[in-house]
C-alpha positions as CSV (number, residue, x, y, z in Angstrom):
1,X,61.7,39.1,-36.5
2,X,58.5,40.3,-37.7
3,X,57.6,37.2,-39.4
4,X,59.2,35.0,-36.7
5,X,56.9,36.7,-34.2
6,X,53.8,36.2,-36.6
7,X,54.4,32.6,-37.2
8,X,54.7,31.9,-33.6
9,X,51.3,33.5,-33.0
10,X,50.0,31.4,-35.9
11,X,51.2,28.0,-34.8
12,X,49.9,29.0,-31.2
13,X,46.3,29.6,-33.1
14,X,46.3,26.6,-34.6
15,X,47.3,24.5,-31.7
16,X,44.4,26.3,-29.5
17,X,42.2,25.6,-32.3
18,X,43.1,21.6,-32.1
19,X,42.7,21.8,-28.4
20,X,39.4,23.5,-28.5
21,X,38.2,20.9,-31.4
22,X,39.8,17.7,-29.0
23,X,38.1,19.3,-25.7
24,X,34.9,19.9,-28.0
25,X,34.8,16.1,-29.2
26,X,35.5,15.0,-25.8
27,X,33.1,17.0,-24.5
28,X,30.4,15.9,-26.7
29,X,31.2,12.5,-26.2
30,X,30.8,13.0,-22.5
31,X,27.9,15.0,-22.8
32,X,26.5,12.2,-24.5
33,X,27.0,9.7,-21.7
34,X,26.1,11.7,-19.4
35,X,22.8,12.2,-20.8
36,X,22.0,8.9,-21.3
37,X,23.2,8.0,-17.4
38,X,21.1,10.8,-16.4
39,X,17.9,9.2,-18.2
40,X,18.3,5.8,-17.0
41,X,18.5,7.4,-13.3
42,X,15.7,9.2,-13.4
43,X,13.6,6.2,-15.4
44,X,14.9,4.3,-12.6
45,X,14.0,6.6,-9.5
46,X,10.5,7.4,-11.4
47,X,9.9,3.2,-11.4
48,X,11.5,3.1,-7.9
49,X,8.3,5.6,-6.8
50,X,5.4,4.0,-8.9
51,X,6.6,0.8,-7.4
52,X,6.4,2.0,-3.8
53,X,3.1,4.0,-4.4
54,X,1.8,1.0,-5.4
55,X,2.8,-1.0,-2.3
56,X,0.9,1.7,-0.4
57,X,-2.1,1.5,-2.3
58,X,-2.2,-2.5,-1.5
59,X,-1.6,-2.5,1.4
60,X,-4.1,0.4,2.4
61,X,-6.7,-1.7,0.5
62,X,-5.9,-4.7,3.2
63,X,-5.9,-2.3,5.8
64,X,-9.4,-1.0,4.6
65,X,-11.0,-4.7,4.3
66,X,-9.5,-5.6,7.8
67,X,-11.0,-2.3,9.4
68,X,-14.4,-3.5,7.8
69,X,-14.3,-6.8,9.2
70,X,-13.5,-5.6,12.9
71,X,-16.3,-3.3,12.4
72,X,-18.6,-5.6,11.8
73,X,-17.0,-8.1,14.8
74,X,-17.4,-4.8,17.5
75,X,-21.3,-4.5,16.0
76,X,-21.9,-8.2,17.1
77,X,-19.9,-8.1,20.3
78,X,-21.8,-4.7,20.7
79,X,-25.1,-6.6,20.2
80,X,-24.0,-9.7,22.5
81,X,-23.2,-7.2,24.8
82,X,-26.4,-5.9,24.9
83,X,-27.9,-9.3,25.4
84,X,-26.0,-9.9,28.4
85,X,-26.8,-6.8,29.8
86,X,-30.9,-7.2,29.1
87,X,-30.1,-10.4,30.7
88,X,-28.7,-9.0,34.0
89,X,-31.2,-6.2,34.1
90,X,-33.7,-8.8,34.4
91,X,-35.5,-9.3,37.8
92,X,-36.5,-12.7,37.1
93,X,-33.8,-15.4,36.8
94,X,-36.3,-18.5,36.1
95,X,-37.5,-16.5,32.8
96,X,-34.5,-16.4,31.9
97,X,-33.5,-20.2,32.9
98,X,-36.4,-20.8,30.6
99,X,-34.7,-19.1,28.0
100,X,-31.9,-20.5,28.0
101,X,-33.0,-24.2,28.5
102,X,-35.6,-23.6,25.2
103,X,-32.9,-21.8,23.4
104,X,-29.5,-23.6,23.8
105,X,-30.2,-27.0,25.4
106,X,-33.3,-27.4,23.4
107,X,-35.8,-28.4,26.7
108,X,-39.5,-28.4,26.2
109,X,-42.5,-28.6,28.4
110,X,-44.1,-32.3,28.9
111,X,-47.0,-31.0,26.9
112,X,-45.2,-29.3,24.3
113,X,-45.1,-30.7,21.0
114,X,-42.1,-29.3,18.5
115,X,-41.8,-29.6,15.3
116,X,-37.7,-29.5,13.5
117,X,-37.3,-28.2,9.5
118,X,-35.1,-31.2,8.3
119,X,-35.2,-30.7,4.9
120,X,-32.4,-27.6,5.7
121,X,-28.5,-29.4,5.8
């Protein structure tokens, strides 16, 4: 009975050992794959981040360039501004008439002589 009892034991040590050493393989093989999963995931989410950093850098450049140019367009519409209003402050409208006639519509007094630069394009 003594033995019977002791072989029993045995053959259950052995079979737990094969179970251990199937579970173990199987483990490792899984381990294995799950490793390499776990890699590609986090290559992926690291690429997925540089990508969208890099999106933001771009387009904060163009946002940089476009708040330049409006900067420079409220300087002039400042400046026109400032011409209208040196123009309205003004008490006399035929000076400014004058001006304008000169300036924009290119008038001249009968005894004014002007010369034009032609050799500009």
């Amino acid at each position: 009975m003594y033995a019977e009892k002791e072989s029993g034991s045995r053959d259950r040590k052995a079979a737990r050992a094969v179970l251990k050493k199937a579970y173990n393989k199987k483990y490792r093989q899984n381990h294995g794959l799950l490793k390499f999963v776990g890699t590609a995931v986090s290559l992926l989410l690291i690429l997925a981040c540089g990508a969208s950093i890099f999106s933001d850098m771009l387009e904060y450049n163009e946002k940089q360039a476009e708040l330049e140019k409006l900067k420079l367009r409220a300087e002039q519409l400042e400046a026109e501004n400032a011409e209208y209003e040196s123009i309205l402050n003004e008490e006399d409208e035929r000076t400014y008439m004058e001006r304008l006639a000169i300036e924009k519509l290119g008038y001249a007094y009968p005894d004014e002589r002007r010369f034009y630069d032609t050799t500009r394009s």
